[in-house]
Every structure is written in structure tokens, then in C-alpha cells.
mmCIF file of the N, C-alpha and C atoms, coordinates in Angstrom:
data_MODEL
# 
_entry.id   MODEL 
# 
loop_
_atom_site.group_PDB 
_atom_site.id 
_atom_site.type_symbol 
_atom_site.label_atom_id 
_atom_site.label_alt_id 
_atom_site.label_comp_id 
_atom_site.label_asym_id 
_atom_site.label_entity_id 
_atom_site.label_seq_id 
_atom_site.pdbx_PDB_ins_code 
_atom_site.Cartn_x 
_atom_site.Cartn_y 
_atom_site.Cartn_z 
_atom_site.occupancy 
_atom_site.B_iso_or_equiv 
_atom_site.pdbx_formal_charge 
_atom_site.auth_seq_id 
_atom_site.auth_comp_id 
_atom_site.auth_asym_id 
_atom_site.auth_atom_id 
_atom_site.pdbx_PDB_model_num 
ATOM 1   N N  . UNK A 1 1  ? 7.702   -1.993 -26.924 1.00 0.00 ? 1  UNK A N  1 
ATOM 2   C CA . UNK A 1 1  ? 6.636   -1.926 -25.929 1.00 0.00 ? 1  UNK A CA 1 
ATOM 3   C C  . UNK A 1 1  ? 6.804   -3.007 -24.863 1.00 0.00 ? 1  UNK A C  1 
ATOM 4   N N  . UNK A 1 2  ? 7.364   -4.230 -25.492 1.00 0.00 ? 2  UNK A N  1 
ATOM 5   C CA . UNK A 1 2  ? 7.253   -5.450 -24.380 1.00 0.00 ? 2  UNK A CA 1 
ATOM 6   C C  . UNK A 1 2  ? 8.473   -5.157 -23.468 1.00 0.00 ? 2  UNK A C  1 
ATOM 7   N N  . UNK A 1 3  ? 9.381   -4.204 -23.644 1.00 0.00 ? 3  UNK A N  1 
ATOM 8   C CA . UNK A 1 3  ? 10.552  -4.240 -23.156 1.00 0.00 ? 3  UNK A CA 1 
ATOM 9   C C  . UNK A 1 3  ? 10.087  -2.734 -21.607 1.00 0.00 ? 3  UNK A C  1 
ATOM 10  N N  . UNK A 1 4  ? 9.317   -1.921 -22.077 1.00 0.00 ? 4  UNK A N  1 
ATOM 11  C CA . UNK A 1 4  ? 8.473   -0.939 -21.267 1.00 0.00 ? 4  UNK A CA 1 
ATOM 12  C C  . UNK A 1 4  ? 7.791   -1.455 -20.179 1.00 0.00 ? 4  UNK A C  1 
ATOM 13  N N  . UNK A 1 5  ? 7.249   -2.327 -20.710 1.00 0.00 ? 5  UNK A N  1 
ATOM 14  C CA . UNK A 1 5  ? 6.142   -3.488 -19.869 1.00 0.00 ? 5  UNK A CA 1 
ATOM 15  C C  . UNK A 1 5  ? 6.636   -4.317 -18.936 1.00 0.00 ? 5  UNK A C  1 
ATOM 16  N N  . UNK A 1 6  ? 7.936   -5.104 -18.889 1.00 0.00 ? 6  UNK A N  1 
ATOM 17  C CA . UNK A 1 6  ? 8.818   -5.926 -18.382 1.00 0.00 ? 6  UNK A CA 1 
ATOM 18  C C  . UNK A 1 6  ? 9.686   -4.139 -17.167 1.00 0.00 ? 6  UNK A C  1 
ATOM 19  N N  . UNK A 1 7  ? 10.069  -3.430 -17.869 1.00 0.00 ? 7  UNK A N  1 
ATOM 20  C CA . UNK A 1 7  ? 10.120  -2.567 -16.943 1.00 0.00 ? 7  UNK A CA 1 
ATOM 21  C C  . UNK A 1 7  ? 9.402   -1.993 -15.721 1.00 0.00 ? 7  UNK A C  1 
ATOM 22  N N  . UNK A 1 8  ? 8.081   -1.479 -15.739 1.00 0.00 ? 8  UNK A N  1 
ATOM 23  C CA . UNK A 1 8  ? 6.848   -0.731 -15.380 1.00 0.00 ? 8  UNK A CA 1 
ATOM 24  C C  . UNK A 1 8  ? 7.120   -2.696 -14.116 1.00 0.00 ? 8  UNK A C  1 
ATOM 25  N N  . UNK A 1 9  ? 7.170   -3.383 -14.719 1.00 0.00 ? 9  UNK A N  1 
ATOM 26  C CA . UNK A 1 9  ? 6.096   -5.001 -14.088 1.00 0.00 ? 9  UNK A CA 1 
ATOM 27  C C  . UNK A 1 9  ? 7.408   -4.915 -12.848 1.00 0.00 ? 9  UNK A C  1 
ATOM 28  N N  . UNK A 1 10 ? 9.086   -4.819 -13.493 1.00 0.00 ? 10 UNK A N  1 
ATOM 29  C CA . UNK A 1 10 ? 10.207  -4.627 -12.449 1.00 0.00 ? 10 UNK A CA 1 
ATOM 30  C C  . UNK A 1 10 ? 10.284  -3.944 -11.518 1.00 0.00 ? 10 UNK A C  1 
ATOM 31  N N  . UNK A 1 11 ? 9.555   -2.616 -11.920 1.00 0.00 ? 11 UNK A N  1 
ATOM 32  C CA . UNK A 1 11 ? 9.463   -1.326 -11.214 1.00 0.00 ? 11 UNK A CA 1 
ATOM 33  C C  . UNK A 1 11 ? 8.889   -2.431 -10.089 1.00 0.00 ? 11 UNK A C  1 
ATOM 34  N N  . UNK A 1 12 ? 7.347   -2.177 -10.091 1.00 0.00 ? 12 UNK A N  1 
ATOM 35  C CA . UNK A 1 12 ? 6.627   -2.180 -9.511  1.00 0.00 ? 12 UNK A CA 1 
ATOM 36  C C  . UNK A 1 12 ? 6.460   -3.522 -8.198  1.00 0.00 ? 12 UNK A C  1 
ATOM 37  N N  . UNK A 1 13 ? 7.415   -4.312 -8.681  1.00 0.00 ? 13 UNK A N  1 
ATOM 38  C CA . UNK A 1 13 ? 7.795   -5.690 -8.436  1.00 0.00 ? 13 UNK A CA 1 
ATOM 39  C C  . UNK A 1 13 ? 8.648   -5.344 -7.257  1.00 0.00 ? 13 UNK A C  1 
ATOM 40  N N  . UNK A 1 14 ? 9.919   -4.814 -7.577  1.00 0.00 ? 14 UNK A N  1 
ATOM 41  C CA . UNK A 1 14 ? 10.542  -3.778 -6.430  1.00 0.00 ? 14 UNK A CA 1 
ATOM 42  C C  . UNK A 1 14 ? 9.943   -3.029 -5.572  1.00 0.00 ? 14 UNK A C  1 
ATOM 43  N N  . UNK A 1 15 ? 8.951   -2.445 -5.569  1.00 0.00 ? 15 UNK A N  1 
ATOM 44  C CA . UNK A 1 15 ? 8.320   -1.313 -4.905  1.00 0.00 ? 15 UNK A CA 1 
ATOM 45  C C  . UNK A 1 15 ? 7.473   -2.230 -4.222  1.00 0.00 ? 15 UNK A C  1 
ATOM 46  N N  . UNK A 1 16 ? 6.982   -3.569 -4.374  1.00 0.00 ? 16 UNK A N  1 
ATOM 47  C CA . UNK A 1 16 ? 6.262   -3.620 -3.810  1.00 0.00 ? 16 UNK A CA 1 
ATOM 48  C C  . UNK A 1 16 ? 7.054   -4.742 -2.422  1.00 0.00 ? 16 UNK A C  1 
ATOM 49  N N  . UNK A 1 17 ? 8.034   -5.036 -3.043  1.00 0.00 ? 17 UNK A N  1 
ATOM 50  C CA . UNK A 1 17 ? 8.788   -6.503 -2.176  1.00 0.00 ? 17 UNK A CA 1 
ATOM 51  C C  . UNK A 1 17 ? 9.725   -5.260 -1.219  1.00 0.00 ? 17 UNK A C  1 
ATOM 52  N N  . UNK A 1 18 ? 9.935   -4.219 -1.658  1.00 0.00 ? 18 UNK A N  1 
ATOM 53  C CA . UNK A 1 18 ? 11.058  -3.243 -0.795  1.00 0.00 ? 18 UNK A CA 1 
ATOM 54  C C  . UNK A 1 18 ? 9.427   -3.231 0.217   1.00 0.00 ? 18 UNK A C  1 
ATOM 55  N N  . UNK A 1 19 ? 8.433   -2.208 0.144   1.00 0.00 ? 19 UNK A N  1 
ATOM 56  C CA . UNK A 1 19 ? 7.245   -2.165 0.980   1.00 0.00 ? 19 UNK A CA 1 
ATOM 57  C C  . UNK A 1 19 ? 6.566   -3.568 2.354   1.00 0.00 ? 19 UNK A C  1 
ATOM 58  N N  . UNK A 1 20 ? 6.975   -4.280 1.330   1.00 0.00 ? 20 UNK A N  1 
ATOM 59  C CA . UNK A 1 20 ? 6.889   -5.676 2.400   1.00 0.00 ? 20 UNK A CA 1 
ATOM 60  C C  . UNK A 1 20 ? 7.377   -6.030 3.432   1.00 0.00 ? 20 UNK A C  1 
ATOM 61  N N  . UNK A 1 21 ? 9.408   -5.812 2.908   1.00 0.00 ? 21 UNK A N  1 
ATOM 62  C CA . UNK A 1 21 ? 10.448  -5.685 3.528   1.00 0.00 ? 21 UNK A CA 1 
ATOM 63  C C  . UNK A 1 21 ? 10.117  -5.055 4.936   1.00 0.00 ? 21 UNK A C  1 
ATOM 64  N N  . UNK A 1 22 ? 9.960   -3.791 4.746   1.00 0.00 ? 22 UNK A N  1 
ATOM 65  C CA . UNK A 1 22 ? 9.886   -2.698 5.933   1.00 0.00 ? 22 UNK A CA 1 
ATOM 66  C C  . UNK A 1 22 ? 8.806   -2.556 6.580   1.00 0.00 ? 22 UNK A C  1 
ATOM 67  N N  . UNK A 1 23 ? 7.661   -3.228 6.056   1.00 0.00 ? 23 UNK A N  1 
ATOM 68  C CA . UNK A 1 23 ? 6.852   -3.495 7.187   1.00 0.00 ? 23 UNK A CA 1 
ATOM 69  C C  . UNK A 1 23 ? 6.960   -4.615 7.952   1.00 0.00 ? 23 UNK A C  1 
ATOM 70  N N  . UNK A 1 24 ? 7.398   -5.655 7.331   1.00 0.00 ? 24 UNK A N  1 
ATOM 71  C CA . UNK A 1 24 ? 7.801   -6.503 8.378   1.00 0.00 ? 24 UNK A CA 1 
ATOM 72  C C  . UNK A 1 24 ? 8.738   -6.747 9.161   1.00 0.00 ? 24 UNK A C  1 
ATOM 73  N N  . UNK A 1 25 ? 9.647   -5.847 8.820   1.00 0.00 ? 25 UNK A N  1 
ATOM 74  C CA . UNK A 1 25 ? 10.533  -5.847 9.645   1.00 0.00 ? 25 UNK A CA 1 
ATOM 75  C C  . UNK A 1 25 ? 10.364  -5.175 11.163  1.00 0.00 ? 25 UNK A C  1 
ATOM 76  N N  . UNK A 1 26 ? 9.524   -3.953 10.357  1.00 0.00 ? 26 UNK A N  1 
ATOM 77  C CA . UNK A 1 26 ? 9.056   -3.060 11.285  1.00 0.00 ? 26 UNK A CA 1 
ATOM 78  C C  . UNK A 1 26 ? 7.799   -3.498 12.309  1.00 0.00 ? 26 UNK A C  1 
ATOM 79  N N  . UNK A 1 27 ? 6.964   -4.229 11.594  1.00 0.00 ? 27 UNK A N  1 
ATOM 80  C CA . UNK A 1 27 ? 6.127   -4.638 12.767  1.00 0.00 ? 27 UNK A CA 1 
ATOM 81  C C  . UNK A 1 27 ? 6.657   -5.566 13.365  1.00 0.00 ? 27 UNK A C  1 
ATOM 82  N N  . UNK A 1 28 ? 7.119   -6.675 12.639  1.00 0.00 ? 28 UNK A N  1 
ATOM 83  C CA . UNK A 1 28 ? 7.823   -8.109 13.558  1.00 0.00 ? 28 UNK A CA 1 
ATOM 84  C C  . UNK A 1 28 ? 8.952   -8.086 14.216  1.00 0.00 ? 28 UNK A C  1 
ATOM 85  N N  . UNK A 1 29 ? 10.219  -7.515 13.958  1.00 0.00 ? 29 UNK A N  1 
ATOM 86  C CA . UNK A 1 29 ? 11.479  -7.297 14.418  1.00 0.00 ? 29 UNK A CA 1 
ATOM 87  C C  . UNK A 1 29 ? 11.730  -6.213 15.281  1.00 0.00 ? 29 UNK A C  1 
ATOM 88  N N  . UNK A 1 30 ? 10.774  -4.901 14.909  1.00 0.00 ? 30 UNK A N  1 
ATOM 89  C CA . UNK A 1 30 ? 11.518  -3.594 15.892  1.00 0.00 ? 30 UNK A CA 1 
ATOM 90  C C  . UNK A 1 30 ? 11.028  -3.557 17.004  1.00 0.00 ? 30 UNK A C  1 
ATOM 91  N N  . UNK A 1 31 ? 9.807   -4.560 17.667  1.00 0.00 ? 31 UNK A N  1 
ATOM 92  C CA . UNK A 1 31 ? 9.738   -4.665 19.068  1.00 0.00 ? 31 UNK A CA 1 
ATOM 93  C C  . UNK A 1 31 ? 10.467  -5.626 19.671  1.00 0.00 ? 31 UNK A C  1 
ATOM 94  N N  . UNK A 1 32 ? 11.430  -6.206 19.205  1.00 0.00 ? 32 UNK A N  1 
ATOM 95  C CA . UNK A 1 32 ? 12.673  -6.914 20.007  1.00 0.00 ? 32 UNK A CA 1 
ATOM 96  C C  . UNK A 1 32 ? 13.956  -6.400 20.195  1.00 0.00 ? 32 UNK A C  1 
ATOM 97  N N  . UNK A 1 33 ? 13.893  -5.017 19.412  1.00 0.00 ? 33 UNK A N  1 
ATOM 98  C CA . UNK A 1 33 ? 15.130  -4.523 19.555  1.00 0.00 ? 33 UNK A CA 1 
ATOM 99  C C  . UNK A 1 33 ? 14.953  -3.366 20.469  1.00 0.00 ? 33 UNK A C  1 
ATOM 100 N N  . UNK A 1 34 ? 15.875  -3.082 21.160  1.00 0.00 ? 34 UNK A N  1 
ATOM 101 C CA . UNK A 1 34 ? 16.610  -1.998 22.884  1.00 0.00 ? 34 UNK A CA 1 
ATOM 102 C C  . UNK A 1 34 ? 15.905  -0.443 21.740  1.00 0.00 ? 34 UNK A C  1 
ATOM 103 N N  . UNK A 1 35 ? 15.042  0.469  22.128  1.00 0.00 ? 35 UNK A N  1 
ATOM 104 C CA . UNK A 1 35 ? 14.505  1.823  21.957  1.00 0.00 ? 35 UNK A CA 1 
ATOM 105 C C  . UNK A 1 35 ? 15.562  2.357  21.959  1.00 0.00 ? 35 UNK A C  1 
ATOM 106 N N  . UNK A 1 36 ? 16.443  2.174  22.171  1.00 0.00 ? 36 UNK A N  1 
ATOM 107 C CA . UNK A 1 36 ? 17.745  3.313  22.157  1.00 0.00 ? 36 UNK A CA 1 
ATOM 108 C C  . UNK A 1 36 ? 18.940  2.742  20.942  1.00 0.00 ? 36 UNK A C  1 
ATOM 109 N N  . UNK A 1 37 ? 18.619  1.302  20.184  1.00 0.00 ? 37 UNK A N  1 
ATOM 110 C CA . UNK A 1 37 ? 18.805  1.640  19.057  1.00 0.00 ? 37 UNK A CA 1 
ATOM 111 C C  . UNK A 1 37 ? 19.449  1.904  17.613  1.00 0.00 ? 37 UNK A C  1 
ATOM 112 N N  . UNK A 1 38 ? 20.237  2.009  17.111  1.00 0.00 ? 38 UNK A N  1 
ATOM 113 C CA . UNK A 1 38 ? 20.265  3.077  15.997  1.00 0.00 ? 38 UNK A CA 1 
ATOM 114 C C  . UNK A 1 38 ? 19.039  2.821  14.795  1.00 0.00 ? 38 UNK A C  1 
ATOM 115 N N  . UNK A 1 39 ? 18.725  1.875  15.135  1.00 0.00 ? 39 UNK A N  1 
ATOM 116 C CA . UNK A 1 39 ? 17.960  0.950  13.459  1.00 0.00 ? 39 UNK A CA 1 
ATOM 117 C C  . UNK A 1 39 ? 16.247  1.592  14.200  1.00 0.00 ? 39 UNK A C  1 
ATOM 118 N N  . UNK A 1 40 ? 16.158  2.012  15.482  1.00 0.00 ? 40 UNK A N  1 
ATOM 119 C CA . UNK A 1 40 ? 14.515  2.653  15.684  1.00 0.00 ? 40 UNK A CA 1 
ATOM 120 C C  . UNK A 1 40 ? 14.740  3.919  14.895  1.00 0.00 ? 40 UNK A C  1 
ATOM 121 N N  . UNK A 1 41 ? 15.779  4.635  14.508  1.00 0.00 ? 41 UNK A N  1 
ATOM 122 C CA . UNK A 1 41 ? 15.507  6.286  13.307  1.00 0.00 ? 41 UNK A CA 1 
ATOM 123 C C  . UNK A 1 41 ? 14.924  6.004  12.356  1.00 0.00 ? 41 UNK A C  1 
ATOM 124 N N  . UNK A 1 42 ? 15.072  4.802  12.103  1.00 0.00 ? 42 UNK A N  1 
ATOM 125 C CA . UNK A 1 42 ? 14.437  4.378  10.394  1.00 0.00 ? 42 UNK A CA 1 
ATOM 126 C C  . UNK A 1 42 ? 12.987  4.218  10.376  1.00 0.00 ? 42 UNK A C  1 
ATOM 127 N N  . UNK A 1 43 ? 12.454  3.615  11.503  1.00 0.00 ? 43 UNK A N  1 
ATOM 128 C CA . UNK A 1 43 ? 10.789  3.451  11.930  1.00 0.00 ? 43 UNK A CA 1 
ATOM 129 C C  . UNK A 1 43 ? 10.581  4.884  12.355  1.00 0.00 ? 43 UNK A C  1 
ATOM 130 N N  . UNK A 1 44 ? 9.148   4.653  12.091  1.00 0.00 ? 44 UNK A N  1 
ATOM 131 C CA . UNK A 1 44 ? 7.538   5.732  12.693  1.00 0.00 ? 44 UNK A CA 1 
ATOM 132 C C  . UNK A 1 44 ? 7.310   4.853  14.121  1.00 0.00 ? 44 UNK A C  1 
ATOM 133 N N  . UNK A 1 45 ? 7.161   5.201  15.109  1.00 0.00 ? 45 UNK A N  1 
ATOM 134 C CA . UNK A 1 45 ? 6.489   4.641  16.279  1.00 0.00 ? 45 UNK A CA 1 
ATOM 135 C C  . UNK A 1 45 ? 5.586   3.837  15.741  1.00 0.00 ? 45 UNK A C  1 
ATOM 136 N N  . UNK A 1 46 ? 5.488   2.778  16.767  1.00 0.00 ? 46 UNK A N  1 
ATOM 137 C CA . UNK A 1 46 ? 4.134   1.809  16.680  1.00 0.00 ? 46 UNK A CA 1 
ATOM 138 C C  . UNK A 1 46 ? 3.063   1.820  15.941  1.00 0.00 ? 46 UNK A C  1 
ATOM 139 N N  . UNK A 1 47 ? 2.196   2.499  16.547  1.00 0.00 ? 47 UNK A N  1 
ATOM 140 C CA . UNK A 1 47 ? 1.072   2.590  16.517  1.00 0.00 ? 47 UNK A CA 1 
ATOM 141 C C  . UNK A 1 47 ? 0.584   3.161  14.747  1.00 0.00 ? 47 UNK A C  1 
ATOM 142 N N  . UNK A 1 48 ? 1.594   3.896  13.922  1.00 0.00 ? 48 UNK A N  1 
ATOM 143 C CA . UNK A 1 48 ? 1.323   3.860  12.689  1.00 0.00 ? 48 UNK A CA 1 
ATOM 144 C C  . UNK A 1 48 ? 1.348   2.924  12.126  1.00 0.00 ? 48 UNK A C  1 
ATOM 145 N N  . UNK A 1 49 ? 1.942   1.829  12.598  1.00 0.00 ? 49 UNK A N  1 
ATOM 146 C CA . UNK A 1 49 ? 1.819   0.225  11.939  1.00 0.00 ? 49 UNK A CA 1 
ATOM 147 C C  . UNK A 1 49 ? 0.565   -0.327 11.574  1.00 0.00 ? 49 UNK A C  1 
ATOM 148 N N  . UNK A 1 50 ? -0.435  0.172  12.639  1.00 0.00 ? 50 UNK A N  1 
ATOM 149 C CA . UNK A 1 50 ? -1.841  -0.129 11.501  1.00 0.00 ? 50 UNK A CA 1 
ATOM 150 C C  . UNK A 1 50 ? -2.040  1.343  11.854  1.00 0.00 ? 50 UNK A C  1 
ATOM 151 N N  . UNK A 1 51 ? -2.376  1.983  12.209  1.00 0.00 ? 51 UNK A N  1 
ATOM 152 C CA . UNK A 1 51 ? -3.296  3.705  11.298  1.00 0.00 ? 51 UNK A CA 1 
ATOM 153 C C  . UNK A 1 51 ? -3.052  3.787  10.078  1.00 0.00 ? 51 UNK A C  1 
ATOM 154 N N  . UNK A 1 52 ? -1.738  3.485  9.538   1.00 0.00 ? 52 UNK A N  1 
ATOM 155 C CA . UNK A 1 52 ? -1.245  3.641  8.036   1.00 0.00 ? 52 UNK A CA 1 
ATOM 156 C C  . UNK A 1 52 ? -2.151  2.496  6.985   1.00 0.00 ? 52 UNK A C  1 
ATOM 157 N N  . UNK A 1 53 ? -1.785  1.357  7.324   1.00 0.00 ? 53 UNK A N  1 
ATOM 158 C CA . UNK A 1 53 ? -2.476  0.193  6.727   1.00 0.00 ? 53 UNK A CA 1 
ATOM 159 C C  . UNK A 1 53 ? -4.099  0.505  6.873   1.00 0.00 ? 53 UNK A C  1 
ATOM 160 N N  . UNK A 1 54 ? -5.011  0.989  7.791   1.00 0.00 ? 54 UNK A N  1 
ATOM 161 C CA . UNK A 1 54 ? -5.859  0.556  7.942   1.00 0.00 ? 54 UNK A CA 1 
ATOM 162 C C  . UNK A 1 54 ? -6.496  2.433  7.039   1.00 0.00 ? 54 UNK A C  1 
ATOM 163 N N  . UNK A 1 55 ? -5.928  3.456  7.116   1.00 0.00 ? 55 UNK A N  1 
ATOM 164 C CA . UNK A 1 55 ? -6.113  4.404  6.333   1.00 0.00 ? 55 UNK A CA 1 
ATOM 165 C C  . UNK A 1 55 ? -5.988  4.322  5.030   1.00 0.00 ? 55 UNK A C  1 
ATOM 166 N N  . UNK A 1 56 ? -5.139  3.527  4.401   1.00 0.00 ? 56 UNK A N  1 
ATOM 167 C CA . UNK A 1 56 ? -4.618  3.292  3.207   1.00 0.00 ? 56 UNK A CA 1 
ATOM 168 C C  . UNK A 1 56 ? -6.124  2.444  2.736   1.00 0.00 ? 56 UNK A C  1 
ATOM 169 N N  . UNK A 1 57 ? -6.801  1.720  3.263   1.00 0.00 ? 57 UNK A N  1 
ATOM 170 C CA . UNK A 1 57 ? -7.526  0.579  2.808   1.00 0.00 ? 57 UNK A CA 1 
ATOM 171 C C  . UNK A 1 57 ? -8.774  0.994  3.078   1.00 0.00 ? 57 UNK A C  1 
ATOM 172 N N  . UNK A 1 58 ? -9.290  1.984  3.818   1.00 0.00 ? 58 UNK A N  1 
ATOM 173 C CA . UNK A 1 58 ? -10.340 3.079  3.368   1.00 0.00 ? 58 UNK A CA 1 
ATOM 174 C C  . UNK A 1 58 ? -10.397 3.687  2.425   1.00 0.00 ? 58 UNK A C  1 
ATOM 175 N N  . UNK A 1 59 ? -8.967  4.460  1.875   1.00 0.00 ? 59 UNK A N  1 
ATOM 176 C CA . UNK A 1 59 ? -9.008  5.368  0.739   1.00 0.00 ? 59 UNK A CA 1 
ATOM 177 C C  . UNK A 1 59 ? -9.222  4.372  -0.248  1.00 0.00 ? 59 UNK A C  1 
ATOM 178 N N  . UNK A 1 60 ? -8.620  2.984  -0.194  1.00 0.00 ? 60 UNK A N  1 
ATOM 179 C CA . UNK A 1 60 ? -8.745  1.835  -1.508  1.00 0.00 ? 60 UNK A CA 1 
ATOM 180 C C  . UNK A 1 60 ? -10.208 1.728  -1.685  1.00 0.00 ? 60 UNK A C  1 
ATOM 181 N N  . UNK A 1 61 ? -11.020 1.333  -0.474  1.00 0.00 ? 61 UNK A N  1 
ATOM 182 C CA . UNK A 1 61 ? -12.583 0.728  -0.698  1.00 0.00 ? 61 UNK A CA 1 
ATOM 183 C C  . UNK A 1 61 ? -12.837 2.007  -1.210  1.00 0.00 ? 61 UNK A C  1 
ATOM 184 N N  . UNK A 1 62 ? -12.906 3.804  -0.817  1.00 0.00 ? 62 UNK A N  1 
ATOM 185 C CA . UNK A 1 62 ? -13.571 4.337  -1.202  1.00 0.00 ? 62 UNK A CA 1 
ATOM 186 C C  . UNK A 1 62 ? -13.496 4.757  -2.850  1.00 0.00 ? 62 UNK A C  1 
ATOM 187 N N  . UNK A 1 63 ? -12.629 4.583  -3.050  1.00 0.00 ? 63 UNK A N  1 
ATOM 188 C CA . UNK A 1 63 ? -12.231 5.122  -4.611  1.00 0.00 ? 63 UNK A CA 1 
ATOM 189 C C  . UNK A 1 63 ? -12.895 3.804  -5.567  1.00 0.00 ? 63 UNK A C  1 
ATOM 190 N N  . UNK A 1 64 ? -12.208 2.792  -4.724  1.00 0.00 ? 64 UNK A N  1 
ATOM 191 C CA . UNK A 1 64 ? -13.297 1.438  -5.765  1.00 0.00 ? 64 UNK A CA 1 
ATOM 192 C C  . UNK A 1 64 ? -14.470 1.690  -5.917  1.00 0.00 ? 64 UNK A C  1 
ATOM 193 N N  . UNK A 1 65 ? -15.273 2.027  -4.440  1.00 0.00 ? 65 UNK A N  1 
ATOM 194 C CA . UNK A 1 65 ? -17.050 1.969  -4.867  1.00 0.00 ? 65 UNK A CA 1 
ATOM 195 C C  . UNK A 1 65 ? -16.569 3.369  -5.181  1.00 0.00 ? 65 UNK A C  1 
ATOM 196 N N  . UNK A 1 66 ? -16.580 4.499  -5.601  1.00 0.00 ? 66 UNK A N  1 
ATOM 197 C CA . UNK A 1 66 ? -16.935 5.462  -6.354  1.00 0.00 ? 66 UNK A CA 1 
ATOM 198 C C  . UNK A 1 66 ? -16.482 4.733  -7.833  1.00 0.00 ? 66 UNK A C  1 
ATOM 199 N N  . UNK A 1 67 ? -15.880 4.203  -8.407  1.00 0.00 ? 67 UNK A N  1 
ATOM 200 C CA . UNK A 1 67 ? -15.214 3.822  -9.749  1.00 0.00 ? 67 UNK A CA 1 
ATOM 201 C C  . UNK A 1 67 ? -16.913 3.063  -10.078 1.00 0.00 ? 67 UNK A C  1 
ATOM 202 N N  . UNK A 1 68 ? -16.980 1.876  -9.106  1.00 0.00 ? 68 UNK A N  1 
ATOM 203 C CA . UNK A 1 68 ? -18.129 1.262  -9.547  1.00 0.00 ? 68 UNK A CA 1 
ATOM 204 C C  . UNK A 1 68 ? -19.289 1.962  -9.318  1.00 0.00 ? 68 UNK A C  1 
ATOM 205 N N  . UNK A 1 69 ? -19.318 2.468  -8.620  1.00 0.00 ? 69 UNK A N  1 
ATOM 206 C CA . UNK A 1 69 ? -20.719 3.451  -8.839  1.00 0.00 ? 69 UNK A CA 1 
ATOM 207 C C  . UNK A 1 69 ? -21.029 4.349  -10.258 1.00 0.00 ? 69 UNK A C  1 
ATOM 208 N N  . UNK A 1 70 ? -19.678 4.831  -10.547 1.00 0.00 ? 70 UNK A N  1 
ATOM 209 C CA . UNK A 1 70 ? -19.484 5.275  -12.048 1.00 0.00 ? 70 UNK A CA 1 
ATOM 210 C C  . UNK A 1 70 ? -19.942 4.499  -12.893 1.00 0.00 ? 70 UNK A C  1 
ATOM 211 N N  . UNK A 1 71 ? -19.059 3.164  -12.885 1.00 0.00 ? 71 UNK A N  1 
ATOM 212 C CA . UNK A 1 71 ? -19.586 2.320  -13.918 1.00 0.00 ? 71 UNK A CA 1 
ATOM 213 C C  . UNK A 1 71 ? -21.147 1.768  -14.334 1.00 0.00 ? 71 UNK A C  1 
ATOM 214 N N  . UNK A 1 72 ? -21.495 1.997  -12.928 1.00 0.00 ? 72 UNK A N  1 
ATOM 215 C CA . UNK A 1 72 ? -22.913 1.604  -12.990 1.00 0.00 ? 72 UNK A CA 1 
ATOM 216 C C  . UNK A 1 72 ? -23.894 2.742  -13.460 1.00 0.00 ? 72 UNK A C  1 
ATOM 217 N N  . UNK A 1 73 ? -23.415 3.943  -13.178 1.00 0.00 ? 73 UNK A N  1 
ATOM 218 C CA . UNK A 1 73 ? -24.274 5.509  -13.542 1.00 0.00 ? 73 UNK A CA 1 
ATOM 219 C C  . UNK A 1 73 ? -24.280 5.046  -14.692 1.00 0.00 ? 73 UNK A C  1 
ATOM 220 N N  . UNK A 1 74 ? -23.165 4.873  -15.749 1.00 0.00 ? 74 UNK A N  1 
ATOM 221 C CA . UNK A 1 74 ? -22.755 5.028  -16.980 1.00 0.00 ? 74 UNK A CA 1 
ATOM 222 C C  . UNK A 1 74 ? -23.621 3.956  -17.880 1.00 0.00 ? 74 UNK A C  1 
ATOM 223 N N  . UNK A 1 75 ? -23.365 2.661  -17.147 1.00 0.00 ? 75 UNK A N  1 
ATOM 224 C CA . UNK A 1 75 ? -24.402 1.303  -17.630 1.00 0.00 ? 75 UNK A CA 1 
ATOM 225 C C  . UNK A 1 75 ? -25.656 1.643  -17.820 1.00 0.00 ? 75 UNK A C  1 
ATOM 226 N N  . UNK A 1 76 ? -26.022 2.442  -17.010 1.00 0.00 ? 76 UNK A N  1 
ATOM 227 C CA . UNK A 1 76 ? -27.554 2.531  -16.382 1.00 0.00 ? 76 UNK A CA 1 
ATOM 228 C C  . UNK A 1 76 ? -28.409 3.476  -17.629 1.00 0.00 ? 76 UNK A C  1 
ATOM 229 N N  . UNK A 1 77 ? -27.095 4.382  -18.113 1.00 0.00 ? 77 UNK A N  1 
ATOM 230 C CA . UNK A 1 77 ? -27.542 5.712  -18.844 1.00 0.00 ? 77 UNK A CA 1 
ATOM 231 C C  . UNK A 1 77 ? -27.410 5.057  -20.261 1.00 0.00 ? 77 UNK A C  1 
ATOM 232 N N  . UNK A 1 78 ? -26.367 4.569  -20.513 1.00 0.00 ? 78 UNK A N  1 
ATOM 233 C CA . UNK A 1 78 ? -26.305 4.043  -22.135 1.00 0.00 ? 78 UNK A CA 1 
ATOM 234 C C  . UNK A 1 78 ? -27.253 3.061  -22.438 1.00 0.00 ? 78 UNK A C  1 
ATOM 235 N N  . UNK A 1 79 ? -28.409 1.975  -21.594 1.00 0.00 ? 79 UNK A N  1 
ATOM 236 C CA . UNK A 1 79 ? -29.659 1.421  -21.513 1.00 0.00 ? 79 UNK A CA 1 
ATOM 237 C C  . UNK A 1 79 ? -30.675 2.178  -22.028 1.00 0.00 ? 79 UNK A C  1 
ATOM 238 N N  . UNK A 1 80 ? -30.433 3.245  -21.455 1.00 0.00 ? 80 UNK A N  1 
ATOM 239 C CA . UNK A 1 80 ? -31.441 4.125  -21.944 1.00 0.00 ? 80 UNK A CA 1 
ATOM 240 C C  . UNK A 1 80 ? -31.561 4.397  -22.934 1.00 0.00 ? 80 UNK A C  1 
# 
């Protein structure tokens, strides 16, 4: 199991430092480089640089308060 765990923790460890990588590269570095290029195929235009981030972190708040709203239905009912 500890050897699963150390996996899943690697995985995710990767996934998250590769994710880092490419946004910063992409927001900080690809407006200094010439639009014509080869390394702009790999980017989304601009402007998804935050629509993405800032969509992503709506769907996060909303799923949290529904989780805690659950938790609290659930608290509220087993009181009873």
C-alpha cells in the first residue's frame, strides 16, 4: 500500500509541477517571443491565461460549498 501511495503522491507531484511549468512559461515568457514563432503552436492565445484559471476556480468554490452544504444537511439531520 505504502508503495501505491508514494506512487499516486509522484503521479500527482508531476502533474502538478509539469501544470506550473506551462503556465508560466506561457503567461511570463510567450509575450516576449516574435508571434510567428514555432514555440506559439504549443500555447492557446492570451486571453485563456486567466478565463481558464479564473473558470477552473468557480467550478472549485462551487463544488466545495455544495460538499459543505451537504455536510451540514447531513449534521443538521443526524441531531435530530
Amino acid at each position: 500500500m505504502e508503495l501505491a501511495d508514494q506512487a499516486v503522491g509522484f503521479l500527482l507531484s508531476f502533474i502538478s509541477i509539469s501544470i506550473f511549468t506551462y503556465y508560466t512559461c506561457w503567461v511570463i515568457v510567450l509575450p516576449f517571443v516574435d508571434s510567428d514563432h514555432f514555440i506559439q503552436k504549443f500555447f492557446l492565445p492570451q486571453h485563456y491565461a486567466i478565463i481558464i484559471p479564473v473558470f477552473a476556480g468557480v467550478i472549485l468554490l462551487s463544488f466545495l460549498s455544495i460538499f459543505v452544504g451537504f455536510v451540514m444537511l447531513k449534521s443538521k439531520q443526524k441531531a435530530k
